[in-house]
mmCIF file of the N, C-alpha and C atoms, coordinates in Angstrom:
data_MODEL
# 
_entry.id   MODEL 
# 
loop_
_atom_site.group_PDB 
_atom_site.id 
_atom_site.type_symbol 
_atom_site.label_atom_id 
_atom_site.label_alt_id 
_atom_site.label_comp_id 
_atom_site.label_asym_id 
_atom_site.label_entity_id 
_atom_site.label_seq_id 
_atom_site.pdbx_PDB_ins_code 
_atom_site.Cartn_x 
_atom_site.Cartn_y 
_atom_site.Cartn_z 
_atom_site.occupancy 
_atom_site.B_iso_or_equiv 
_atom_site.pdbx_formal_charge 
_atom_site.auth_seq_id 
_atom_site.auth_comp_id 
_atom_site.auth_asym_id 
_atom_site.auth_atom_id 
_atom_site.pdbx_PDB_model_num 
ATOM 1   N N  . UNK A 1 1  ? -16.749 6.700   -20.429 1.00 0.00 ? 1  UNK A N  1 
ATOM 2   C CA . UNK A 1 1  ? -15.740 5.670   -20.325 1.00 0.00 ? 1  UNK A CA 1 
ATOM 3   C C  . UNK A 1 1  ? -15.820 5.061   -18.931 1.00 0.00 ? 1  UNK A C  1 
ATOM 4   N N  . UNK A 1 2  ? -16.005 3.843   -18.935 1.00 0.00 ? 2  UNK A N  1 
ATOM 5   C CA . UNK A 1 2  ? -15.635 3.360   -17.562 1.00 0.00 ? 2  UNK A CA 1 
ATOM 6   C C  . UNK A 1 2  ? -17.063 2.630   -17.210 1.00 0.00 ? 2  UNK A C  1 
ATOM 7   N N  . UNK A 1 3  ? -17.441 2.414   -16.002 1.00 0.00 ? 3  UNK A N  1 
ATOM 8   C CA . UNK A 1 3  ? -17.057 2.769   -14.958 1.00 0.00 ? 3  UNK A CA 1 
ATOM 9   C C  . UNK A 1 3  ? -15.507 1.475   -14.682 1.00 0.00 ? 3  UNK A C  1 
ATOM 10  N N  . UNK A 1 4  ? -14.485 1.911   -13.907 1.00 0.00 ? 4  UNK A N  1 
ATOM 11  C CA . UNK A 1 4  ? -13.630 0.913   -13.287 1.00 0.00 ? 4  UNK A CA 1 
ATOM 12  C C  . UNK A 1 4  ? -13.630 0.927   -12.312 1.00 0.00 ? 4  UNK A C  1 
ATOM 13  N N  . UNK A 1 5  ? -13.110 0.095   -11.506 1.00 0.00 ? 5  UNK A N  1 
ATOM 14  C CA . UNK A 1 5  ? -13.022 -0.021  -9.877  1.00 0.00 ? 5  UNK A CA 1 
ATOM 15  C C  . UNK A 1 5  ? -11.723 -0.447  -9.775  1.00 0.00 ? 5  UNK A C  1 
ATOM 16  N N  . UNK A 1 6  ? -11.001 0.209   -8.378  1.00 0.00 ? 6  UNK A N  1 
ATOM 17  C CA . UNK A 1 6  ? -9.843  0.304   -8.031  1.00 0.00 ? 6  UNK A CA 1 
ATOM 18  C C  . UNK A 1 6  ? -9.773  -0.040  -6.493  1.00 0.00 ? 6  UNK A C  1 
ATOM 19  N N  . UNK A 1 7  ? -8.722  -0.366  -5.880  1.00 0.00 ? 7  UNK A N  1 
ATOM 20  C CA . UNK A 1 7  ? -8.527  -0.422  -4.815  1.00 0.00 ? 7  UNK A CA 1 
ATOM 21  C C  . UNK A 1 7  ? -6.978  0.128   -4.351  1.00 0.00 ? 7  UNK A C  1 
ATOM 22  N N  . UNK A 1 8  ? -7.160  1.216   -3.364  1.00 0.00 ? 8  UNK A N  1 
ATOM 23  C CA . UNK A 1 8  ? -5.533  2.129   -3.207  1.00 0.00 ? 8  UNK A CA 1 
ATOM 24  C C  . UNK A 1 8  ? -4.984  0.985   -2.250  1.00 0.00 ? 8  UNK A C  1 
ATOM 25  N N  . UNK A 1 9  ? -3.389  0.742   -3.322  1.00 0.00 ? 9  UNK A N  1 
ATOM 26  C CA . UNK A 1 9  ? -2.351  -0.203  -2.222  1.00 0.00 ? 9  UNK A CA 1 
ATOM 27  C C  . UNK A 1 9  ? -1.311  0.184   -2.026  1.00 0.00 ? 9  UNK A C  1 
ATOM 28  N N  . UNK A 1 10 ? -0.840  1.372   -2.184  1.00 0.00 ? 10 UNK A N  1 
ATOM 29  C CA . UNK A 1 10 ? 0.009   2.094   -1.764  1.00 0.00 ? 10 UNK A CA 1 
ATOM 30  C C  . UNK A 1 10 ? 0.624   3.356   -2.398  1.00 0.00 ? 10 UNK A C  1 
ATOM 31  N N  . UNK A 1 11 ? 0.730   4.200   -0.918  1.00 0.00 ? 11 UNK A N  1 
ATOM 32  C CA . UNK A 1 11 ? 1.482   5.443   -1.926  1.00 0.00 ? 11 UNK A CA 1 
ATOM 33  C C  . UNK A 1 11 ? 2.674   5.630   -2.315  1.00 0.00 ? 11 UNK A C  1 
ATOM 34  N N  . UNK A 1 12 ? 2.854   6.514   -3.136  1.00 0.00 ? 12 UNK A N  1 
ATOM 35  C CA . UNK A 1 12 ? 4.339   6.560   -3.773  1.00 0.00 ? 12 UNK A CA 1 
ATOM 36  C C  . UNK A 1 12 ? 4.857   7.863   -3.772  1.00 0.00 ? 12 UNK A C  1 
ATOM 37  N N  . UNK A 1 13 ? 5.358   8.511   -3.187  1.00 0.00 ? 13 UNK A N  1 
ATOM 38  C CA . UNK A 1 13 ? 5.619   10.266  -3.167  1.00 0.00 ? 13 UNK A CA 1 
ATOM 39  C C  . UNK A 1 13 ? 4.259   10.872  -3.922  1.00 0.00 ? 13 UNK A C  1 
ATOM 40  N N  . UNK A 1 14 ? 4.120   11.468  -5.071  1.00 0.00 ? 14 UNK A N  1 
ATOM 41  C CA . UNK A 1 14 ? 3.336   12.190  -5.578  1.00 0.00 ? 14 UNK A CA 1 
ATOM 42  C C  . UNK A 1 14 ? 1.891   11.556  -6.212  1.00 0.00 ? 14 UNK A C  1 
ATOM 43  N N  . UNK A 1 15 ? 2.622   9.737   -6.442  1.00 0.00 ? 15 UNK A N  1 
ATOM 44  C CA . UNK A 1 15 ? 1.068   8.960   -6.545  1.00 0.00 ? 15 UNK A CA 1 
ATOM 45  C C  . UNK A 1 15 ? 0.678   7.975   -6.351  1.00 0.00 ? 15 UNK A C  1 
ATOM 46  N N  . UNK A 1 16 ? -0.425  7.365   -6.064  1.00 0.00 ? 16 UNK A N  1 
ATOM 47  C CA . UNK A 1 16 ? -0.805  6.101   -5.552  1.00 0.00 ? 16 UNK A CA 1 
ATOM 48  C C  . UNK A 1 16 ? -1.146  5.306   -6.735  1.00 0.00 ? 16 UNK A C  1 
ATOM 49  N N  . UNK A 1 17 ? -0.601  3.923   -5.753  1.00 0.00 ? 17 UNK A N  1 
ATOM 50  C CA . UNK A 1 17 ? -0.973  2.661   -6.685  1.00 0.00 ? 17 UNK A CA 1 
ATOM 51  C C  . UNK A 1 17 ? -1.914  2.085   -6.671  1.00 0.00 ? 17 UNK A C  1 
ATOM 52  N N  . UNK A 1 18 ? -2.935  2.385   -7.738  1.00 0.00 ? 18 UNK A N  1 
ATOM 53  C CA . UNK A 1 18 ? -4.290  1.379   -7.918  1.00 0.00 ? 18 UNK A CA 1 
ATOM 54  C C  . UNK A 1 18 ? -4.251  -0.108  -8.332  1.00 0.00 ? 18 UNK A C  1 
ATOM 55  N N  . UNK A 1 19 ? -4.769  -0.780  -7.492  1.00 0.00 ? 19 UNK A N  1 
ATOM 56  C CA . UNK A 1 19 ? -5.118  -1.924  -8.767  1.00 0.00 ? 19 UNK A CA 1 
ATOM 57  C C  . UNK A 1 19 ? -6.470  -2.318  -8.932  1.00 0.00 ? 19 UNK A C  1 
ATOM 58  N N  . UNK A 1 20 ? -6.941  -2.567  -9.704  1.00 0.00 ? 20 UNK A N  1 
ATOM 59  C CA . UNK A 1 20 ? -8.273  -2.985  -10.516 1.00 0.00 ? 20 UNK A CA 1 
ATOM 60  C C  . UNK A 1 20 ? -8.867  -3.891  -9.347  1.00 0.00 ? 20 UNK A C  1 
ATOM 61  N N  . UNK A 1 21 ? -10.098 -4.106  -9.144  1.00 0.00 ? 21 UNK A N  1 
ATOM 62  C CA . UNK A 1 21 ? -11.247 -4.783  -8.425  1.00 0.00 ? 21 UNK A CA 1 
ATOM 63  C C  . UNK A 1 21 ? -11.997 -5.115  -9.361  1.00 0.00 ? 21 UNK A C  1 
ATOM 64  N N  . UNK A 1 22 ? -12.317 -4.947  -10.688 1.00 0.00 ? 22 UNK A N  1 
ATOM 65  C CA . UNK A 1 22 ? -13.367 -5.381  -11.293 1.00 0.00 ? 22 UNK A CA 1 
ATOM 66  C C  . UNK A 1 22 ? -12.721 -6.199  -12.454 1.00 0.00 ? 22 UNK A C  1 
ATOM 67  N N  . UNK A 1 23 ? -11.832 -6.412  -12.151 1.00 0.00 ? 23 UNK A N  1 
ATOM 68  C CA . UNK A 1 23 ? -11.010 -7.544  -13.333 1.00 0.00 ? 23 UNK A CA 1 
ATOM 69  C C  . UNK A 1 23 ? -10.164 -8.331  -12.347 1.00 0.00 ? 23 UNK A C  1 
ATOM 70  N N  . UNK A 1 24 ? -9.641  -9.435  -12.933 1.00 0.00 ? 24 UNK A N  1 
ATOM 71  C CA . UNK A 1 24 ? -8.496  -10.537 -11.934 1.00 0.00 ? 24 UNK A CA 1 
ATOM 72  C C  . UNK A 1 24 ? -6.788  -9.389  -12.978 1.00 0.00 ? 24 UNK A C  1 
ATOM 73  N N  . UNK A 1 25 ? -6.542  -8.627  -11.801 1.00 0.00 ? 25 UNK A N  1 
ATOM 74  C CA . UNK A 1 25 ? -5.560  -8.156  -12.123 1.00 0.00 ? 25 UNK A CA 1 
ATOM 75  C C  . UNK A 1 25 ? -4.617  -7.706  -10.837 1.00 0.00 ? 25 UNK A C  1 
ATOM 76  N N  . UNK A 1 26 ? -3.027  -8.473  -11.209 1.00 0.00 ? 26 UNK A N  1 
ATOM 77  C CA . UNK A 1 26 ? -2.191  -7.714  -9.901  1.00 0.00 ? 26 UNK A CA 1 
ATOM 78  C C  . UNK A 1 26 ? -1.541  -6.682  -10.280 1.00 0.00 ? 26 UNK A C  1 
ATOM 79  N N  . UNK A 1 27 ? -1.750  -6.236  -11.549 1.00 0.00 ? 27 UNK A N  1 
ATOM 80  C CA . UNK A 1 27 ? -1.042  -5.489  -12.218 1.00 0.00 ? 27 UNK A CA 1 
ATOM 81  C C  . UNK A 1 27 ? -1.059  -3.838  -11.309 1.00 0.00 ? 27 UNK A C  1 
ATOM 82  N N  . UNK A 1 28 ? -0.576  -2.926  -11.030 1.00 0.00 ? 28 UNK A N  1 
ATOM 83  C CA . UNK A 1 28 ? -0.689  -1.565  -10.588 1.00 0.00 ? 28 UNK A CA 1 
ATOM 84  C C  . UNK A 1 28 ? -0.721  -0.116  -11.323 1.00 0.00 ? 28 UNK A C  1 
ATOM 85  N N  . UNK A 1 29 ? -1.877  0.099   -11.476 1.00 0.00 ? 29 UNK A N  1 
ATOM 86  C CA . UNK A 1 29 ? -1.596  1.331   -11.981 1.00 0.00 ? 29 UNK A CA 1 
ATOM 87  C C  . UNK A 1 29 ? -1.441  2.361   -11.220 1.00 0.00 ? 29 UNK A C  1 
ATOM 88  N N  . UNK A 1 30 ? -0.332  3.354   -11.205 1.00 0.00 ? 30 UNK A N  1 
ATOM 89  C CA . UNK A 1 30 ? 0.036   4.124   -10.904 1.00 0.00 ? 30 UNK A CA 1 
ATOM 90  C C  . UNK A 1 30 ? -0.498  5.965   -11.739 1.00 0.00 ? 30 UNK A C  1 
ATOM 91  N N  . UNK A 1 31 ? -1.221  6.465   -10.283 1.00 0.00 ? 31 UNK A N  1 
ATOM 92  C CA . UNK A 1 31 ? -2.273  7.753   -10.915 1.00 0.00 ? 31 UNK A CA 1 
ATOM 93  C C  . UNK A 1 31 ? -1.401  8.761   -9.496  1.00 0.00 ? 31 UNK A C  1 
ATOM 94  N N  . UNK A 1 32 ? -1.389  10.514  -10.381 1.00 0.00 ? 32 UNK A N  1 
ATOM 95  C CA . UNK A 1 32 ? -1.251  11.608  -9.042  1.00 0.00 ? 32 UNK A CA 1 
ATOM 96  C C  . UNK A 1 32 ? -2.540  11.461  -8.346  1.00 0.00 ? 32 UNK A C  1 
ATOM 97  N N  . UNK A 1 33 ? -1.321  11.517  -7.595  1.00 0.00 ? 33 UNK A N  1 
ATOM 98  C CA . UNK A 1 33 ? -2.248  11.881  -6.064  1.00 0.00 ? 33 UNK A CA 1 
ATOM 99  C C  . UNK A 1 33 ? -2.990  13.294  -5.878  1.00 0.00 ? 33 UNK A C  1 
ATOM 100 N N  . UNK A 1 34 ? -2.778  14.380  -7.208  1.00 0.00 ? 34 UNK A N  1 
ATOM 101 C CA . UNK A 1 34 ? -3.479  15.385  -6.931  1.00 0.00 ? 34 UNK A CA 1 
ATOM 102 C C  . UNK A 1 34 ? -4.886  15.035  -8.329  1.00 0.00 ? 34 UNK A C  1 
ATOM 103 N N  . UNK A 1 35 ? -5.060  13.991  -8.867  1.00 0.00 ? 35 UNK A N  1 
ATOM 104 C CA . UNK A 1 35 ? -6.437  13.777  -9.088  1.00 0.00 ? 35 UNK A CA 1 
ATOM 105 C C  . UNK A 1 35 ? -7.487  12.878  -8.782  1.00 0.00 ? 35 UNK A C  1 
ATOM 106 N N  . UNK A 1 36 ? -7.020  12.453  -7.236  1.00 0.00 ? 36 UNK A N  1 
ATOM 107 C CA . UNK A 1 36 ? -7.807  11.572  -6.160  1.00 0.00 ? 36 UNK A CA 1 
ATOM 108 C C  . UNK A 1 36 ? -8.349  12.326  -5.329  1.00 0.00 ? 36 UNK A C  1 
ATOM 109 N N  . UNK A 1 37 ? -9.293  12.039  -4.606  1.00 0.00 ? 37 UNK A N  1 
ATOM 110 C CA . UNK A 1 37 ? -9.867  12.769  -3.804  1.00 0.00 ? 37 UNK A CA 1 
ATOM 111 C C  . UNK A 1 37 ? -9.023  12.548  -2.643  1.00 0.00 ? 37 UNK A C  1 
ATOM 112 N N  . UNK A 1 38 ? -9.185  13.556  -1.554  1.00 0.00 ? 38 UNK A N  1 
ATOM 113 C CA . UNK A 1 38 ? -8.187  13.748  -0.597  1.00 0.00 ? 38 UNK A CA 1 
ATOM 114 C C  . UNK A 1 38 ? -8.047  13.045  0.515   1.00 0.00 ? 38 UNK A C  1 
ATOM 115 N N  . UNK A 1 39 ? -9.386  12.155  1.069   1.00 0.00 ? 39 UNK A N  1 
ATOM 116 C CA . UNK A 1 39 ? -10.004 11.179  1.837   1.00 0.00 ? 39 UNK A CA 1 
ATOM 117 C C  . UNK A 1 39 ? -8.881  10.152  1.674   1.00 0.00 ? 39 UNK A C  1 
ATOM 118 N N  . UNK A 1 40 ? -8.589  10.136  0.736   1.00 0.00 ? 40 UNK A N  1 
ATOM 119 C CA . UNK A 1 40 ? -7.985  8.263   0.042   1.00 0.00 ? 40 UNK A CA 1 
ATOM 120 C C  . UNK A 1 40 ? -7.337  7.846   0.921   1.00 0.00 ? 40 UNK A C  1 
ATOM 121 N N  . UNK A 1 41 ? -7.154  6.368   1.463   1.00 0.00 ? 41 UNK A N  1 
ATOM 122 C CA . UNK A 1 41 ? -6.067  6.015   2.394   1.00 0.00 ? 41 UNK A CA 1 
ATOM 123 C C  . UNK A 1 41 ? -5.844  4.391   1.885   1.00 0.00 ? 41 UNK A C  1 
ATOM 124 N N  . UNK A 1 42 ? -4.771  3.720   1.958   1.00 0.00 ? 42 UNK A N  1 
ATOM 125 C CA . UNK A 1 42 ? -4.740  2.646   1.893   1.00 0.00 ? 42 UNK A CA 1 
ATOM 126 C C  . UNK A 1 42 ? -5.682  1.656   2.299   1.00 0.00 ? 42 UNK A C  1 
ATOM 127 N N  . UNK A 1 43 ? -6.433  0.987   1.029   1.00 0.00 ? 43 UNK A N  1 
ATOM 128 C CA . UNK A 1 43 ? -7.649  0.119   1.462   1.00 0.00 ? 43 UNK A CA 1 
ATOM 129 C C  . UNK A 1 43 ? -8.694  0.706   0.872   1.00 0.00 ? 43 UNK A C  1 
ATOM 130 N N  . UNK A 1 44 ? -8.844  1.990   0.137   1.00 0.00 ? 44 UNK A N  1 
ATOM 131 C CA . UNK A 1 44 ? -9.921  2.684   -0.052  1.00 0.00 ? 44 UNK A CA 1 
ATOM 132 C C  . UNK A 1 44 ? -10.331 2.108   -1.309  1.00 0.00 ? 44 UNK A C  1 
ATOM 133 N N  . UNK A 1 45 ? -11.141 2.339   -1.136  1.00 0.00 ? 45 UNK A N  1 
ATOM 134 C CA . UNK A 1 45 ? -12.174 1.653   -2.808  1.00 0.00 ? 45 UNK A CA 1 
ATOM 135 C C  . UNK A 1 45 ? -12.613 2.979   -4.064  1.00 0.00 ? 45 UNK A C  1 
ATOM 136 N N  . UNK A 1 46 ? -12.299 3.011   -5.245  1.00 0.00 ? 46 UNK A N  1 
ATOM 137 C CA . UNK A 1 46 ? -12.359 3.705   -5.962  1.00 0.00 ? 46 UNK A CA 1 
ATOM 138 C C  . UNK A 1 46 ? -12.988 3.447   -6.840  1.00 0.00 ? 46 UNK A C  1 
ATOM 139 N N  . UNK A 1 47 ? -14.132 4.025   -7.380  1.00 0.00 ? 47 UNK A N  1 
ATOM 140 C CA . UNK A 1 47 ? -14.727 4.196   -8.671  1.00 0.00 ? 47 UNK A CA 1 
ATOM 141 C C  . UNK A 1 47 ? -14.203 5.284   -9.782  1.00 0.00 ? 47 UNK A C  1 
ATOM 142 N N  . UNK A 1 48 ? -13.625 4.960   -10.929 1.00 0.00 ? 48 UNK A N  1 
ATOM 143 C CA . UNK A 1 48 ? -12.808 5.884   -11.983 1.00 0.00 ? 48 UNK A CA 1 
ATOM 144 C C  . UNK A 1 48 ? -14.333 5.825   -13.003 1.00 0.00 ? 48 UNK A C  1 
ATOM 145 N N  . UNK A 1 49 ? -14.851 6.905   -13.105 1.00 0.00 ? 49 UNK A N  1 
ATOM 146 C CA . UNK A 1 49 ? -15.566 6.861   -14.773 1.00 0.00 ? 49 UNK A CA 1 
ATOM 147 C C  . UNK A 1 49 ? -15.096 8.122   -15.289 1.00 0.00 ? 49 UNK A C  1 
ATOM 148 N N  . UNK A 1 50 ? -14.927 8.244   -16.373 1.00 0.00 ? 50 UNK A N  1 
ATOM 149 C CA . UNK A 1 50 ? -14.736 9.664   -17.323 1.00 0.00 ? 50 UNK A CA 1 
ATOM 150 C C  . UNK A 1 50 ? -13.746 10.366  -16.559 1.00 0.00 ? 50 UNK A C  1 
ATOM 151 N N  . UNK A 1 51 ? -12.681 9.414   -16.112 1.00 0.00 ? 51 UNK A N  1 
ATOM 152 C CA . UNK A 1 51 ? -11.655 10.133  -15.102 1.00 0.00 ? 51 UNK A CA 1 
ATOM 153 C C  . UNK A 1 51 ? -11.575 10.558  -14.536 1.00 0.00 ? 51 UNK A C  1 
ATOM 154 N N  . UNK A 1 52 ? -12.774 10.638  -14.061 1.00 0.00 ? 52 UNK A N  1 
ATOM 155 C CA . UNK A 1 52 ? -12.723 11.278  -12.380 1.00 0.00 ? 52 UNK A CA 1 
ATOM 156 C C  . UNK A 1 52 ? -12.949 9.981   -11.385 1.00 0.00 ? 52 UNK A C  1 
ATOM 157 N N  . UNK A 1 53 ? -12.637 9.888   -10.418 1.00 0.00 ? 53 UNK A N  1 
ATOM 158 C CA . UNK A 1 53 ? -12.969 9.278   -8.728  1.00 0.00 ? 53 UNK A CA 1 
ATOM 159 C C  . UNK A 1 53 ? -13.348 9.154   -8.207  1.00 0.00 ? 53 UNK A C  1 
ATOM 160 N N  . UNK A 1 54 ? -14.132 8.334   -7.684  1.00 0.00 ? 54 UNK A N  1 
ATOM 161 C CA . UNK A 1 54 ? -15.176 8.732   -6.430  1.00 0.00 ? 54 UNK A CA 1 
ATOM 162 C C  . UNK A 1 54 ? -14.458 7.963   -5.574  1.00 0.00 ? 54 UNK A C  1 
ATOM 163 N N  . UNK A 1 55 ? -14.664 8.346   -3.854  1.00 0.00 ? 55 UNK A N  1 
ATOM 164 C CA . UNK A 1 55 ? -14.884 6.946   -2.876  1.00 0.00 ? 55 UNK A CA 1 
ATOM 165 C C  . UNK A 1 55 ? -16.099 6.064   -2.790  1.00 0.00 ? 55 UNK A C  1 
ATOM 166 N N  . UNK A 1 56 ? -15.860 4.856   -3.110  1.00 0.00 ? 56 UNK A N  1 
ATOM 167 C CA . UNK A 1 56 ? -17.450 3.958   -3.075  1.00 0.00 ? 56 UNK A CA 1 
ATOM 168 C C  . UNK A 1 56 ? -17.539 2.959   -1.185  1.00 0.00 ? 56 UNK A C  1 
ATOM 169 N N  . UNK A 1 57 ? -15.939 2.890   -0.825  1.00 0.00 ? 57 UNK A N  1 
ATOM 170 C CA . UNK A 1 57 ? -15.632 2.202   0.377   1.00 0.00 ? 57 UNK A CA 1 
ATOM 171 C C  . UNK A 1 57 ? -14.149 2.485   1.080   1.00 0.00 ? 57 UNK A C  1 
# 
């Protein structure tokens, strides 16, 4: 499934708000913060495939 691309725009107590980079979307999805990698900081660039995360930037 996937690949998607995300970009972290903010955290929220227990999870951060993604929004999509590979579509025209302002929409936010909201994922825990304990199945992101631990690096993540506002601005970080995310690759989601098969539900897992990577950092790509």
């Amino acid at each position: 499934m996937g690949p998607w691309y995300y970009e972290v725009v903010s955290f929220d107590g227990d999870y951060v708000n993604l929004r999509r980079t590979d579509i025209e979307s302002d929409e936010l999805n909201p994922v825990a913060l304990a199945l992101l990698p631990p690096e993540i900081d506002v601005g970080s660039k995310l690759k989601c495939e098969y539900f897992q995360y990577e950092i790509i930037g």
